[in-house]
Structures are given as structure tokens and as C-alpha cells.
C-alpha positions, 0 to 999 in steps of 0.5 A: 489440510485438504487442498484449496478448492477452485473458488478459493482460486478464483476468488484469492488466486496466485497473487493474493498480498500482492505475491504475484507468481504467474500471469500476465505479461510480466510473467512471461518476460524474458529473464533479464538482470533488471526489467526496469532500472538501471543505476548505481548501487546503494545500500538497498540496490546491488546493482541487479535486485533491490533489498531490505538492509538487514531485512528479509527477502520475499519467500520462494515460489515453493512456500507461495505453494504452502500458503495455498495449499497447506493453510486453512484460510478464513471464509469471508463473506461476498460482500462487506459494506462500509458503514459509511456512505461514499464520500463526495469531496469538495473541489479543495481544502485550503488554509490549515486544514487536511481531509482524509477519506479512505477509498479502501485497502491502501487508496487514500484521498489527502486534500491539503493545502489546495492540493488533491493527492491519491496514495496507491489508487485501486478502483478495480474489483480484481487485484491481480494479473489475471482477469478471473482469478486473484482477490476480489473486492468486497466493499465499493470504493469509498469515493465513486471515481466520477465523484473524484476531485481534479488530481493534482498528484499519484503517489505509487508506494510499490508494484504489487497488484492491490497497491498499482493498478494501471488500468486506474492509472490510465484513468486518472492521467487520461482525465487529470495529468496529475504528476505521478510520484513512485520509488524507482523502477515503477515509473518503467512499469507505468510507461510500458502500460500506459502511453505517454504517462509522465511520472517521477521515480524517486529513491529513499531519502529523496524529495520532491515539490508538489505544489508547494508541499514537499514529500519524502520518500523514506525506506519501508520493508517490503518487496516488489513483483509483477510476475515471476521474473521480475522479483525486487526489480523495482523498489518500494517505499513509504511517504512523507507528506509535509502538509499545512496541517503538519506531516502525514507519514504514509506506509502501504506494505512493511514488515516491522523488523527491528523498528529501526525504520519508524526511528529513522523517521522519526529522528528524519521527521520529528513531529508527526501529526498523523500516520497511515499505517496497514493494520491487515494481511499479516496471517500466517505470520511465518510467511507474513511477519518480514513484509507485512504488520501485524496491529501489535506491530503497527501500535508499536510503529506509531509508537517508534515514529512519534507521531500524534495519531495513527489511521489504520488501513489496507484490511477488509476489502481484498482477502490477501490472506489467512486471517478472518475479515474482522481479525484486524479489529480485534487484535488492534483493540487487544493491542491498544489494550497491552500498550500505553496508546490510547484508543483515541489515538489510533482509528481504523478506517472503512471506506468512505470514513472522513478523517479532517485536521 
């Protein structure tokens, strides 16, 4: 297949599915045993690299180069509109009720409990180290920044450029100060970029009090970097949230593996209401299939974690990867259809779109 041309660069970049592998200054640190955390080691922590227990590690820079170069990637077009207009929310949502509204990929606004709580937060329109190249976003956020609630909590799921972006970072706590929760290592990140940030790290298996509403970290398969020399210096997760409307179990980025994770949750948090689980980015499979679901995968998930519902995120707005902007669609449709999960029981999301329990 012919080399990508230098729009595909430009437009996709070094970074695309968060395989960040130049730029920026995380690129050019000096090499170091870990940039960001220092502690003890664990089951996923060998004292210099997080991992995946029995999980697999991310691919070498030479097959990031095969992705690129070798693969026939889909055309998408410039621009794809959400159906829904941008949503303005209320100031709170009380009682026993949640509000869900999807910003775009992996950005959720979770209003509960009089509690506004943001997952993975991205309002730029590049995800990338580099300001002219890496993936561009193809629809306007699903809630105007300006139209935002007061923030009361940030939960950073990982480190790759579509899932923390500081510079809306810097936003959010220059207006609101919320309490920024992230696994650990990440919070270094934030403090060098963003002066006098306060943030919590939390490890797998950890809890933490927001408000009155506890959260979970619980284990996810995927992997970290912001450059080239700080591969698995931070680790990743995913989140559950105890909410009065019942338990929302939030992933950004995992691969599936051998559904022991959705298990262990499952077994850890029994009675799931609702799961947020990527559907997009999961093509060629042979790059993609340890660190991010495919939509047979994650119909499979909400299966393994019992949860009622599941919402389907983080495809149509950042082309990441291989597959068509619709593919996440149509495979999740033929999915539904080889499985005993109804459609009603799992929606994919666009920006702007409501969900409420």
C-alpha cells in the first residue's frame, strides 16, 4: 500500500489512539527509571513500569510505523454533526436522579446527587503533542465550555492526548477548582503543566469521597505515554461511581482480554445501573485488540459486568484509527444481533445526546 500522504499526517499525526511517539516536551525528557511516580511495587507496578497482569504491552515504535504507513486508513469527512444540538444543563440535578450528556469521544458530564462530575474533559480541537499535526476533532463539543455547570469534580481515566488534555485542564481549575481525581503518576503531569493544580492519585482498588458519593478505581487494560520516553510511567483506570441513581461504571481505553476485569467488577460492584464503555478506535485489530474494544467486545463487557445498560462512547469525532467513522455503528448493531443483549439495553451516544435515570 502507498505511504500516507502528508494530509493523513496532519490530519491523524504521530499520536493517533493516543500512540503518542514524538513531540512536545515529554518527548525529549531525559530518560529516566520513572518521569512521574515513585512507590512501591505491586501486582501492576515493578517498581519502574506499570502493566497489565497477564495483559499485553503496548506495541513498538516500529509497528506504530506499520499503522501508518502500511495500513489503508478510512477517509472521513471534515466535518460530522451530532444530531443533537449542544446541550445546556441545569446548574444541579438533586434527588434520585442522574443526567448524562456526552461531550464527545471519551468527555462525559455526570450530574448527581448535586454533584457536576467531568470524565476525561477534552474541549480542544487537536489531540496531540504537536499543535499542526495529530487528530482533529470532527464535531463541536456536546456542551459549549461556557455553557458548563460549576464543576465540582475531574476524573482523568489515563494520560493519552484524547483523554487529558491540559490546557482544558487549566480551564476548569482557573474557573471552578474542582477536586481532580486520576490513577497514579498523572497528578505529576498536571502539576508540571498547570501551576498550583491540586489533584488526588489514586491506585486500583482505591476509594475516594466526592461529596458524599464514593468512587472506585478498578483495573483497565490499557497503557500510558506522552512521548517516547515515558512509556507505562503512569497508570490508567477505570471508575465507579456510586451515584443515588445507582452505580455508573466508567471506562476510557481497555482492551478486553479474558473478561476477567468486567468480572472482578462485577463480583467488587454487584448491581451496575449503567456502563460507559468505548465502542470506537479498535482497527486493525492486530495493533488494537490488547488495548482497545472492539463493539463485540464491549456487548460482551456489559454482559461480564452485569450491568442494566450500557452508553457507548469514545467513536466519531477523533479518527484514532483504521476503521470508517460509521463502522462503530454497524459492528455494534451485528453485534446486539449475535447476542441475547437487547438493543434497548445498549445506545450509542453522540455529542450533545441526554441520557437521565
Amino acid at each position: 500500500m502507498p505511504l500516507p500522504t502528508r494530509r493523513r499526517f496532519l490530519r491523524k499525526g504521530v499520536a493517533g489512539a493516543g500512540m503518542a511517539v514524538a513531540g512536545g516536551a515529554a518527548a525529549l525528557m531525559p530518560r529516566k527509571a520513572n518521569a512521574y511516580y515513585t512507590g512501591p511495587v505491586s501486582d501492576h507496578f515493578n517498581g519502574e513500569h506499570f502493566f497489565n497482569p497477564g495483559g499485553q504491552s503496548p506495541r513498538g515504535l516500529w509497528q506504530v510505523a506499520r499503522l501508518y504507513a502500511a495500513e489503508n486508513w478510512a477517509a472521513w469527512p471534515a466535518a460530522l454533526p451530532s444530531p443533537f444540538p449542544p446541550d445546556k444543563p441545569p446548574p444541579r440535578v438533586d434527588g434520585s436522579r442522574a443526567r448524562l450528556v456526552l461531550i464527545g469521544h471519551a468527555s462525559w458530564l455526570i450530574q448527581s446527587g448535586g454533584r457536576n462530575i467531568l470524565i476525561d474533559p477534552v474541549w480542544v480541537d487537536r489531540v496531540s503533542p504537536l499543535s499542526f499535526a495529530g487528530p482533529c476533532r470532527a464535531n463541536p463539543p456536546g456542551i459549549a465550555f461556557d455553557d458548563l455547570p460549576p464543576i465540582d469534580t475531574v476524573i482523568v481515566t489515563h494520560n493519552h492526548y484524547d483523554h487529558m488534555d491540559v490546557a482544558t485542564l487549566a480551564r476548569l481549575w482557573q474557573r471552578d477548582r474542582p477536586k481532580i481525581v486520576t490513577p497514579l503518576g498523572n497528578d505529576a503531569i498536571m502539576r508540571s503543566a498547570i501551576p498550583g493544580i491540586e489533584t488526588r492519585a489514586v491506585d486500583w482498588g482505591e476509594t475516594i469521597e466526592l461529596g458524599g458519593l464514593p468512587v472506585h478505581a478498578v483495573p483497565t487494560l490499557h497503557w500510558s505515554a506522552r512521548g517516547t520516553r515515558d512509556r507505562r510511567h503512569a497508570l490508567w483506570a477505570s471508575f465507579v461511581l456510586e451515584t443515588p441513581a445507582g452505580k455508573v461504571y466508567a471506562i476510557g481505553d481497555t482492551g478486553f482480554g479474558d473478561g476477567a476485569i468486567f468480572r472482578h467488577v462485577a463480583e467488587r460492584h454487584p448491581g451496575l445501573r449503567l456502563a460507559l464503555l468505548p465502542i470506537g478506535a479498535y482497527e486493525p485489530r492486530w495493533f488494537m485488540q490488547g488495548h482497545h474494544m472492539n463493539p463485540a467486545d464491549a456487548v460482551e463487557a456489559l454482559r461480564l459486568s452485569g450491568a442494566e445498560m450500557a452508553l457507548g462512547h469514545h467513536w466519531g469525532t477523533f479518527q484514532l484509527t483504521t476503521e470508517r467513522h460509521d463502522q462503530p455503528l454497524a459492528d455494534l448493531e451485528a453485534a446486539l444481533a449475535r447476542s441475547d443483549v437487547t438493543r434497548d439495553r445498549f445506545r450509542a451516544m453522540r455529542p450533545g445526546q441526554i441520557f437521565e435515570i
